[in-house]
C-alpha positions as CSV (number, residue, x, y, z in Angstrom):
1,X,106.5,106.2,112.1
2,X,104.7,104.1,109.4
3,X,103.1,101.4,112.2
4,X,101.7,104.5,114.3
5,X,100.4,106.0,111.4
6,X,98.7,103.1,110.7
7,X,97.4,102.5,114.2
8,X,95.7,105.9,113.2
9,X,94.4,105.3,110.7
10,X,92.5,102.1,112.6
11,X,91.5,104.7,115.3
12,X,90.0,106.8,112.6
13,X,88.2,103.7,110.8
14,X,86.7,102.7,114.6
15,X,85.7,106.2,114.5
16,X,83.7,106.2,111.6
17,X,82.2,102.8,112.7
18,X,80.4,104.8,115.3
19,X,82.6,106.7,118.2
20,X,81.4,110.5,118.2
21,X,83.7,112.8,117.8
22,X,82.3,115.4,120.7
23,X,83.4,115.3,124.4
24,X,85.8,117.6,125.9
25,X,85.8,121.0,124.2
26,X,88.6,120.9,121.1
27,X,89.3,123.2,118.4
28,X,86.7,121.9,115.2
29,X,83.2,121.9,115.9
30,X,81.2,119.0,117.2
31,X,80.2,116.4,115.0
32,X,76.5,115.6,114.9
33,X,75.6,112.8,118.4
34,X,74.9,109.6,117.2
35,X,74.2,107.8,120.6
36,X,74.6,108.5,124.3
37,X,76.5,104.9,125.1
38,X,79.1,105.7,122.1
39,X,82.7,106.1,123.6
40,X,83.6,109.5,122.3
41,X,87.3,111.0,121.5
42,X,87.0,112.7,124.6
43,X,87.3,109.6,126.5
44,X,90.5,108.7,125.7
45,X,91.8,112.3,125.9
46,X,90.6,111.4,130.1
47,X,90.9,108.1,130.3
48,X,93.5,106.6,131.6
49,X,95.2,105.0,128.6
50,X,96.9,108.6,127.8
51,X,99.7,109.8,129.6
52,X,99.5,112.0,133.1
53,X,101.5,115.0,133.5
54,X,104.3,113.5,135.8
55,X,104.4,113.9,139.5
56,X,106.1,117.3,140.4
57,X,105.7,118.7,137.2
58,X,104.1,121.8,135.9
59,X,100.0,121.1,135.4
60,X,99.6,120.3,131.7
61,X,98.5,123.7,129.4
62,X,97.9,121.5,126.1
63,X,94.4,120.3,125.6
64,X,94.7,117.0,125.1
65,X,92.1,116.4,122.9
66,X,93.1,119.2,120.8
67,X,96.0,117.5,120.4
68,X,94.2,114.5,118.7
69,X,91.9,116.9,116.3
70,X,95.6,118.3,114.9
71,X,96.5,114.5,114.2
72,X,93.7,113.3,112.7
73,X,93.0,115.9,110.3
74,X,96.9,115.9,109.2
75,X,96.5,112.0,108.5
76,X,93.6,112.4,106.9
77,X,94.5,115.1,105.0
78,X,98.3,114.9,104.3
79,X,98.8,117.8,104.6
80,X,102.7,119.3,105.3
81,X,102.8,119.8,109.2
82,X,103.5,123.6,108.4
83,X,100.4,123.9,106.3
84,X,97.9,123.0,109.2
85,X,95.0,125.3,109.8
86,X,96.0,127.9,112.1
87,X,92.9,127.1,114.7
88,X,94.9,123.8,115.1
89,X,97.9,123.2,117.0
90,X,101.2,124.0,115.6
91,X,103.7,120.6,114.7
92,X,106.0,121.4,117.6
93,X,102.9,121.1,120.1
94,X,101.7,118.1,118.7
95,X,104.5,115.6,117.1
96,X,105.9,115.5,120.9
97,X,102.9,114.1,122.3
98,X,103.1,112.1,118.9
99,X,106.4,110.5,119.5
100,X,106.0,110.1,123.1
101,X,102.9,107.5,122.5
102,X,104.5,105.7,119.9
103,X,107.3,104.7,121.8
104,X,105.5,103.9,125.3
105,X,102.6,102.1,123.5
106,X,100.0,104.6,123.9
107,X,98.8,104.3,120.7
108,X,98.7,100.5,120.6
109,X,97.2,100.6,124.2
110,X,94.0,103.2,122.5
111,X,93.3,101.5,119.3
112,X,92.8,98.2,121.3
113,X,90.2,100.0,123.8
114,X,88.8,100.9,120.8
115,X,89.1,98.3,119.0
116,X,87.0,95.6,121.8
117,X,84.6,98.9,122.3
118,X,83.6,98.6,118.8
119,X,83.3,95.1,118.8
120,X,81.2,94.9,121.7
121,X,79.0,97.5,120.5
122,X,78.5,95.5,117.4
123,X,77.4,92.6,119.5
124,X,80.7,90.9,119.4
125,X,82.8,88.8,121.7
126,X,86.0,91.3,122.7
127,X,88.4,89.5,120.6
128,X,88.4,88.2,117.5
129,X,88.4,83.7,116.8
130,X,89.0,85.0,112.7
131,X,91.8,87.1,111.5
132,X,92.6,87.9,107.7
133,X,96.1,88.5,106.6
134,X,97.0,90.8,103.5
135,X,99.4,93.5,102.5
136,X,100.3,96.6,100.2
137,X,102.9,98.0,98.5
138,X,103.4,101.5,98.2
139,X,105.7,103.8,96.3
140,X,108.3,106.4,98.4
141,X,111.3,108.0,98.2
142,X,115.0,107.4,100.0
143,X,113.2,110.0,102.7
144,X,112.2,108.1,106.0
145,X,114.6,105.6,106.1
146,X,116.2,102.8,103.9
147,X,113.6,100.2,104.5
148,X,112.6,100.3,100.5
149,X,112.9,97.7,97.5
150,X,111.0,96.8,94.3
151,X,108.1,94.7,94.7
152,X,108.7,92.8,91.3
153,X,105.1,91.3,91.2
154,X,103.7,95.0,91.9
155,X,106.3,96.9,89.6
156,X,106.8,99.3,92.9
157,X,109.6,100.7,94.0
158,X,109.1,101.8,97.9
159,X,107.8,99.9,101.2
160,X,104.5,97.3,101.9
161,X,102.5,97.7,104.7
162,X,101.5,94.3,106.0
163,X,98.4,94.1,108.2
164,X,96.2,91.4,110.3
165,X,92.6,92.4,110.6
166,X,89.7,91.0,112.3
167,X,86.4,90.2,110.2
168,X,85.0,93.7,110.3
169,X,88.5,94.9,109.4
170,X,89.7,96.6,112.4
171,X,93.3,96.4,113.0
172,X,95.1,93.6,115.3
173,X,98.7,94.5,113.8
174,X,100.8,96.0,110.9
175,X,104.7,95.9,110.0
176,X,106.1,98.1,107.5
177,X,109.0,96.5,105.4
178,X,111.0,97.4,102.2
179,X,108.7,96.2,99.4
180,X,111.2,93.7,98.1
181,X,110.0,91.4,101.3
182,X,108.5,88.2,100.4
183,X,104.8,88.1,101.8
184,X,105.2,84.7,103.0
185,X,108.5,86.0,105.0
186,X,106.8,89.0,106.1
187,X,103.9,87.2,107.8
188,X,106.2,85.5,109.9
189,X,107.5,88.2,111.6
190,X,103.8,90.0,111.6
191,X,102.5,87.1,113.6
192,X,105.2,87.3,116.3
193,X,103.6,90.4,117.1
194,X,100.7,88.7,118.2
195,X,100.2,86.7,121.7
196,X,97.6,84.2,122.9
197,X,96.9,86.1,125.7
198,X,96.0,89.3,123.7
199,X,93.8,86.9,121.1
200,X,92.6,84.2,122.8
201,X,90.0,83.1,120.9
202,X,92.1,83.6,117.6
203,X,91.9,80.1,115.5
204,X,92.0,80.7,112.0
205,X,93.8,83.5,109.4
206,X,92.6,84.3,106.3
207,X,95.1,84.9,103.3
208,X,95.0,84.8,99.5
209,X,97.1,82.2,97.2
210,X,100.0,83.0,98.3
């Protein structure tokens, strides 16, 4: 769950880099237009990066973009999924949809739209020829799984998110490990993620001393 959350967090950082927030109706009220060629969230509630209803099956009765207004104010907010505003969707509306587009690559397949949309808009090439490399360590508990160590240069006991960015920092790819994971090793396996064909103009990454 920690890469999608992550992948959410870039949607909502492309988001504040300029895609509106109105659209198709949802459940907060609209934020304030800040251009008629922005994408909005609507978009990819439509588009066709999101899941259909399947063939045969009963017409969808969930507004999809409702859907994403539950998410992104949980993430943002972390708040417990019971404690969510009652004029959003309840947790067993919304974590389905969750889990379903984490595990097809729904979510990877929307933050890159969004990712290139931005771009473009900021008078960019689609894809990135710099990349910077970096990570975090973060304290947690046993809960979520047993990826967690002590980061003994941090003094942290929990997991490190590791994450390649492009210039403007929006995300290309992140790996969650225990914390006790060597950065250099860690990078190694972040960078399989990553193919020439998705990046390629990609020639140089960016990293500290290490």
């Amino acid at each position: 769950m920690g890469e999608s959350r992550e992948l959410l967090n870039s949607w909502r950082t492309a988001e504040t880099r300029g895609v509106r927030e109105d659209g198709e109706a949802g459940t907060r009220p609209e934020a304030v237009s800040v251009g008629s060629d922005r994408p909005t969230m609507g978009d990819f509630a439509a588009d066709a990066s999101c899941p259909r209803t399947q063939h045969g099956g009963a017409p969808r009765q969930v507004n999809l973009r409702a859907v994403l207004d539950t998410w992104l104010y949980q993430n943002r907010t972390g708040c417990q999924w019971d404690m969510l505003p009652h004029d959003l969707l309840p947790k067993s509306t919304v974590y389905d949809y969750f889990a379903q587009w984490r595990d097809d690559g729904t979510w990877a397949k929307i933050v890159r739209l969004l990712r290139t949309r931005v771009r473009v808009q900021e008078g960019r090439e689609s894809t990135p020829s710099a990349a910077c490399i970096d990570s975090q360590s973060v304290k947690t508990t046993e809960v979520g799984g047993a990826e967690r160590g002590y980061d003994g240069g941090k003094k942290i006991n929990g997991r490190k998110r590791h994450v390649l960015v492009d210039t403007i920092g929006l995300l290309l790819v992140v790996l969650i490990t225990s914390a006790a994971l060597d950065d250099g090793a860690a990078a190694v396996k972040l960078l399989a993620q990553i193919s020439a064909e998705d990046f390629p103009r990609l020639t140089v990454i960016f990293g500290d001393s290490k």
